[in-house]
C-alpha positions in Angstrom: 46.1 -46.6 35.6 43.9 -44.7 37.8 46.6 -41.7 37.8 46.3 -41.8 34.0 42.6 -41.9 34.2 42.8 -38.8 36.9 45.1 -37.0 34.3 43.0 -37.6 31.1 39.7 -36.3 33.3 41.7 -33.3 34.0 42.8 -32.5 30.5 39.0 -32.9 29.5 38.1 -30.5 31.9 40.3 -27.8 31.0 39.6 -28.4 27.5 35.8 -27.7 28.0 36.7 -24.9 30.1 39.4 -23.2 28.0 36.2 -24.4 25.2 33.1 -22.2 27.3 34.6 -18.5 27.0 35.5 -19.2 23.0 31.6 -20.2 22.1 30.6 -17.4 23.8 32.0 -15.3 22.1 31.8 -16.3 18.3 27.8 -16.8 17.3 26.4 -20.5 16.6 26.8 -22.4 13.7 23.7 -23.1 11.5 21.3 -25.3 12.0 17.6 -26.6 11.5 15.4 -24.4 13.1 13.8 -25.7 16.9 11.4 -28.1 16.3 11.6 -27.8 12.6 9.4 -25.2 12.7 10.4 -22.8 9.6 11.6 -19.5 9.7 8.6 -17.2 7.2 8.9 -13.7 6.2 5.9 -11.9 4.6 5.3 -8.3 3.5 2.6 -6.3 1.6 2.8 -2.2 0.9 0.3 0.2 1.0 1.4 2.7 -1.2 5.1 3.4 -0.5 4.1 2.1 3.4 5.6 -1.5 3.6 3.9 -3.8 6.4 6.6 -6.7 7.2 5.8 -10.0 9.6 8.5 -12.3 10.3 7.7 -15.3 12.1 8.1 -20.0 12.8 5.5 -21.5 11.2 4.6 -24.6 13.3 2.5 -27.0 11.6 -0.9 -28.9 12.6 1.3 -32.3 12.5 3.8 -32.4 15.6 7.5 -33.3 14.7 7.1 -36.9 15.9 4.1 -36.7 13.1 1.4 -37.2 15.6 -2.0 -35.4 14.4 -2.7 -32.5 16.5 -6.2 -31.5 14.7 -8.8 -30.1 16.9 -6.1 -29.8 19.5 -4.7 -26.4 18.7 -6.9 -24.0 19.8 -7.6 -24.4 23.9 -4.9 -26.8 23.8 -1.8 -26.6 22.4 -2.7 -22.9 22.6 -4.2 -22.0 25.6 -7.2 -20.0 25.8 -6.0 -16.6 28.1 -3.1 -16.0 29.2 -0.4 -19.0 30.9 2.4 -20.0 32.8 5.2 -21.1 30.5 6.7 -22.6 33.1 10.2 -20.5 32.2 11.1 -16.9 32.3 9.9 -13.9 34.0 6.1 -13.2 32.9 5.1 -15.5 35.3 1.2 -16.4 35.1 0.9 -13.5 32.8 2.3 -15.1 29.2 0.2 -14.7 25.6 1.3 -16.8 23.3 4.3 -15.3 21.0 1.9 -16.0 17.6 3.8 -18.4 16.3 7.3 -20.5 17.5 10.8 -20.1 18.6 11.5 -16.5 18.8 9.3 -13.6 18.6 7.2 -13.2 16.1 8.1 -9.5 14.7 5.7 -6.6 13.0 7.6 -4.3 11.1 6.1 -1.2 9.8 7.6 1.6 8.1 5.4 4.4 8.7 2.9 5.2 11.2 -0.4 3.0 10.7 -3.3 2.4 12.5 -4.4 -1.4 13.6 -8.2 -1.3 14.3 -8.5 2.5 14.3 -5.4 2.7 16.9 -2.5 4.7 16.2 0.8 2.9 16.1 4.2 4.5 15.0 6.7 3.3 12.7 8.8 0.6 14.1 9.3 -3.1 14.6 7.6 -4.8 17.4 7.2 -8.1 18.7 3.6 -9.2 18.1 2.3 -11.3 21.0 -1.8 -12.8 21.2 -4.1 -13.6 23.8 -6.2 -16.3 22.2 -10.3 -16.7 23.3 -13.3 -18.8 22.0 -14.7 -15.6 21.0 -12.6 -12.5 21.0 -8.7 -12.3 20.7 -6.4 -9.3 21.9 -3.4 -8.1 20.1 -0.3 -7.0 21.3 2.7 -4.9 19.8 5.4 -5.0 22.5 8.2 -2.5 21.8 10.4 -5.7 22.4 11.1 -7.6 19.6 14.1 -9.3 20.4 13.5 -12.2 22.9 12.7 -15.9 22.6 8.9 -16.4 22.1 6.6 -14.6 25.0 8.3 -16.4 27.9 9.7 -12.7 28.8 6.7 -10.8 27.6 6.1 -7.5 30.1 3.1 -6.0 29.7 4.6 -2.3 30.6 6.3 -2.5 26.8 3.4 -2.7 25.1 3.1 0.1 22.5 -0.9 -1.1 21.7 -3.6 -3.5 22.2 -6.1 -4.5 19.7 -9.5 -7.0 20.1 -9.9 -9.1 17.3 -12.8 -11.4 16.4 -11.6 -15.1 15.4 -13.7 -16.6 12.5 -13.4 -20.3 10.7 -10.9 -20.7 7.9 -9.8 -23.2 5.2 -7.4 -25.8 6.6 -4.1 -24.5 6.9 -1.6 -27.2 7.6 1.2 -24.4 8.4 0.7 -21.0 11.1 0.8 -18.5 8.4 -0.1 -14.6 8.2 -2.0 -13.5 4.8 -2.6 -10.3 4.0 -6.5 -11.1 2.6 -7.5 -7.6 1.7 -5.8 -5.0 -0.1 -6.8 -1.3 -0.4 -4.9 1.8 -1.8 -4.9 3.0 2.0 -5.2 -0.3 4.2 -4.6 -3.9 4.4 -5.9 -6.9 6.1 -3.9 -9.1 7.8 -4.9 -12.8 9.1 -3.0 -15.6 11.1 -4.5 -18.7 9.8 -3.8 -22.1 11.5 -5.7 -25.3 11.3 -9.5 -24.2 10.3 -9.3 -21.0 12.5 -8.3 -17.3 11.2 -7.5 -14.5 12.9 -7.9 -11.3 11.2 -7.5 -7.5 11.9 -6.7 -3.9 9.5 -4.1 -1.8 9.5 -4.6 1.4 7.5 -2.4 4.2 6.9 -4.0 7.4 8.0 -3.2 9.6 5.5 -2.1 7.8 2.7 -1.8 10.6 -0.1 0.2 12.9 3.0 2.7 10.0 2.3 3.0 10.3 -1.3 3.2 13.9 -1.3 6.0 13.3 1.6 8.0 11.0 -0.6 7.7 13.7 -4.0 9.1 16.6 -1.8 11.8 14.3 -0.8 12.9 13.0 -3.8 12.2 16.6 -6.0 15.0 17.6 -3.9 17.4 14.9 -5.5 17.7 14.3 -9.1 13.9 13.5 -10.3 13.6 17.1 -9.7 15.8 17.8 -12.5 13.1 16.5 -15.2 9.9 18.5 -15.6 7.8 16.0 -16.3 8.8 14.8 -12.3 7.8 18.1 -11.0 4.6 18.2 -13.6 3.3 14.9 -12.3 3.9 16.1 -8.3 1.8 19.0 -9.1 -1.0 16.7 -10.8 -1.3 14.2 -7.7 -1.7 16.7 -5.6 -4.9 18.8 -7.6 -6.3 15.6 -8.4 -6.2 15.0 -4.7 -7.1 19.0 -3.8 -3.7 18.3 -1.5 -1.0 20.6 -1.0 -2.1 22.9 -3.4 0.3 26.2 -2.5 3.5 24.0 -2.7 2.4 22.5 -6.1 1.7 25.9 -7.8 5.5 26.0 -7.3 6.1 22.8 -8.6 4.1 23.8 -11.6 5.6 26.8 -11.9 8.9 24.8 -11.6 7.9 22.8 -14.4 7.3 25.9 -17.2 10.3 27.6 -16.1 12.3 27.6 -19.2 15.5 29.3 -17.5 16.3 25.7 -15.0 14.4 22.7 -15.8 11.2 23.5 -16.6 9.5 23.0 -20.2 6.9 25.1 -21.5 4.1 22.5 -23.4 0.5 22.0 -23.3 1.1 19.7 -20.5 2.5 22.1 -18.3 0.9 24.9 -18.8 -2.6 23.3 -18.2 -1.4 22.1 -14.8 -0.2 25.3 -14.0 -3.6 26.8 -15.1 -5.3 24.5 -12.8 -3.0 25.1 -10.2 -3.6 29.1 -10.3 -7.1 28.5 -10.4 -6.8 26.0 -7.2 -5.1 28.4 -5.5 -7.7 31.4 -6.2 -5.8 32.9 -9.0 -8.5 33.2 -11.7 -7.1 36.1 -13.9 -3.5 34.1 -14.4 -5.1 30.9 -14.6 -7.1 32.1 -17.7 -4.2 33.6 -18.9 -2.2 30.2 -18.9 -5.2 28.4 -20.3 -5.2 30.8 -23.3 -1.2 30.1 -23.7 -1.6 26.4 -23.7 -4.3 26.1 -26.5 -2.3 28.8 -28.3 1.1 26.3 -28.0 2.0 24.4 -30.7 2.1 21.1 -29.4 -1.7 21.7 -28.2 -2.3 18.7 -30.9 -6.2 17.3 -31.0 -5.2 14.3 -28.7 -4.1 16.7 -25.9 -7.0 19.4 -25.8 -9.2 16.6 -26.0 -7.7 14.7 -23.0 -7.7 17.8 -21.3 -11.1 17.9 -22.1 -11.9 14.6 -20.7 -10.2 15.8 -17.1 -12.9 19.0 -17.1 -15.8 16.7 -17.3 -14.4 14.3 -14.9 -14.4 17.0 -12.7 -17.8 18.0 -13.3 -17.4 21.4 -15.7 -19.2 20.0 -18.6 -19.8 23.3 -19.6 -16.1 24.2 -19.7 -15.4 20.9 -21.3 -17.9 21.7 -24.0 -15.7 24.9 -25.4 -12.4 23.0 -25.4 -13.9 19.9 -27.7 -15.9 22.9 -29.8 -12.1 24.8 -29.6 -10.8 21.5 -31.1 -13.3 20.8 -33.8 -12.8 24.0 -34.9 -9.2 23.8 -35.5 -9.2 19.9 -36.5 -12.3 19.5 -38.4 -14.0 16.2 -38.9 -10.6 13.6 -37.3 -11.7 10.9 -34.7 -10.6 12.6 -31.4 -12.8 16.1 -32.7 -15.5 13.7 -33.3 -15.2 11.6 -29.6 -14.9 15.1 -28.0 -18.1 16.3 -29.2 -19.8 13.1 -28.3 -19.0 13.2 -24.9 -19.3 17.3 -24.6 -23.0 16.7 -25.6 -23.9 13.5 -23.9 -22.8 15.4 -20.5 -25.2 18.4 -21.4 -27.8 15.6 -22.1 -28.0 16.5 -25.3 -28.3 13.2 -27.1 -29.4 13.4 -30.5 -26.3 15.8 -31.0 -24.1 13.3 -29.4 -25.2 10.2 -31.2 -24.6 12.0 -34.6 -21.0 13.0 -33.5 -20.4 9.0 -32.0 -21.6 7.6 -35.2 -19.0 10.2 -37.4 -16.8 8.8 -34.9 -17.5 5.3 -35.3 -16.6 5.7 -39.3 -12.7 7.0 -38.2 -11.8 4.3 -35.4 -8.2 4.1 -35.7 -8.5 0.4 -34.0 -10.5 -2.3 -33.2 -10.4 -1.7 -29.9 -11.9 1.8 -29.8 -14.6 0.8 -32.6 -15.8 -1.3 -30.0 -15.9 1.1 -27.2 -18.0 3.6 -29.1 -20.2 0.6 -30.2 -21.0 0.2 -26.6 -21.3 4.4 -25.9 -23.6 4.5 -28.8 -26.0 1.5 -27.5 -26.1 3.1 -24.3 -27.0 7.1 -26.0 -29.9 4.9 -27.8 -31.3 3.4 -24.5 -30.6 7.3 -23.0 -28.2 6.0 -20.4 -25.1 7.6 -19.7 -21.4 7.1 -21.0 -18.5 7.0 -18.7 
């Protein structure tokens, strides 16, 4: 018996042993995450600029379901940094932002967080939580096991960021609470306590203008109305005005891709004029109202882009231009409306939104000079 027992314990033990080398090799099967602490992915774009966070979401209530409220913060999560008691930053360890393994910051362009550069990338976001202030760290690695081997030499950036009260979050989670054309606001939110800090893209419209010229080179730059609208982003932005004079010049050229219409050659008008090429802008201008498709809607939205950019005067000819050639219809009518209210003139320009009022193709736009006309009559101005 005990020889049988002797040979069974040495079959188990080159069973586990033949068993060690094969797990190594092959990854794990799944299972629920440690501490049943959820796995969360968030992201929010600015522009084309995507900000991505992926993190464990603990919750206030411990697995066990013992209530950890008003135990978090100095508690559960030290105030400064700690000793994890495991792993190599020793005394020095922030808390990972989160659980299990690092909590990751992906973005996909360069950004600033609080009026710091920091480049594209992925990084793993680690925090030193305080009563008062909090710092912020993007390590460059974002690949261990929470923050117990954090280094301080791989940090890419450190932020301070000012903690403030919060609804109660049952869940660790990461909002984005503000969002602008050029930034975001991000805030971890845990308990009643939220954490929040910016991260704004620099040069926002540089971006956009970097994605056109990348993608005019592929097939959108086969269409003209592609190339048309490049060129209009970037003279409504006074951007990159020398390359899109060529993209508007792109856009006319009749012998590749490019279409010659009121649409175009305006831009390209602009564009020459942008780019201090008065004579050959004029000359385009005077092509465009001359083209047939030059229809009252167009030269009157045309219009409407002069006096948004302050040349009422300018703006004034085109919707005289138009009533001229299109007598007594609703956009003439609108046109001269607005052409005098922006010279002040606004006896003239209540006669014209009244003759307007008559021809309202819509509900809608009865309505809207309703309002314009009850502002002329107080003298206020219309948008």
């Amino acid at each position: 018996m005990r020889h049988q027992a002797r040979t069974c314990t040495m079959l188990a033990a080159g069973l586990l042993a033949l068993a060690l080398p094969a797990a190594a090799q092959f990854p794990g099967v799944t299972m629920p995450p440690s501490g049943d602490n959820q796995r969360a992915i968030v992201t929010q774009y600015i522009g084309p600029v995507s900000v991505t966070i992926d993190y464990h979401s603990p919750d206030v209530h411990a697995p066990d379901g013992e209530d950890r409220a008003g135990r978090i913060w100095g508690g559960l999560v030290p105030y400064g940094l700690t000793n994890l008691g495991f792993g190599t930053c020793g005394d020095g360890c922030p808390w990972r932002g989160g659980a299990n393994e690092n909590t990751v910051l992906t973005v996909s362009h360069d950004v600033e967080v609080e009026g710091q550069a920091l480049r594209a990338g992925s990084y793993g976001l680690h925090l030193i939580p305080g009563q008062d202030e909090w710092t912020i760290i993007f390590s460059r690695n974002s690949t261990s096991w929470g923050s117990f081997f954090y280094d301080a030499r791989e940090d890419a950036l450190r932020v301070k960021a000012k903690p403030a009260k919060s609804e109660y979050h049952e869940w660790l989670t990461y909002e984005f609470v503000d969002r602008r054309p050029d930034k975001t606001t991000v805030a971890l939110r845990w308990e009643n306590l939220q954490v929040p800090w910016t991260i704004r893209v620099p040069d926002i419209n540089g971006v956009y203008v970097d994605a056109m010229r990348r993608e005019l080179r592929s097939s959108p730059g086969f269409a003209w109305q592609n190339l048309n609208a490049a060129a209009q982003f970037c003279l409504r932005n006074k951007i990159n005005l020398a390359e899109a004079l060529g993209w508007a010049r792109e856009a006319t050229n009749t012998r590749t891709v490019g279409q010659e219409n009121f649409a175009t050659l305006t831009t390209l008008s602009q564009l020459l004029e942008a780019n201090g090429k008065s004579a050959e802008a004029s000359q385009e201008l005077s092509r465009a109202l001359d083209h047939p498709t030059a229809d009252p809607v167009s030269v009157h939205l045309y219009g409407r882009t002069l006096l948004a950019q302050k040349k009422a005067n300018e703006a004034m000819k085109l919707f005289e231009l138009n009533a001229r050639r299109h007598p007594g219809v609703w956009p003439t009518e609108v046109g001269l409306m607005r052409g005098y209210a922006a010279l002040g003139q606004t006896t003239e320009a209540l006669e014209h939104a009244r003759l307007a009022l008559k021809q309202a193709p819509d509900e809608a736009n009865r309505r809207n000079i309703e309002s314009m006309i009850k502002l002329l009559e107080q003298g206020k101005p219309i948008d």
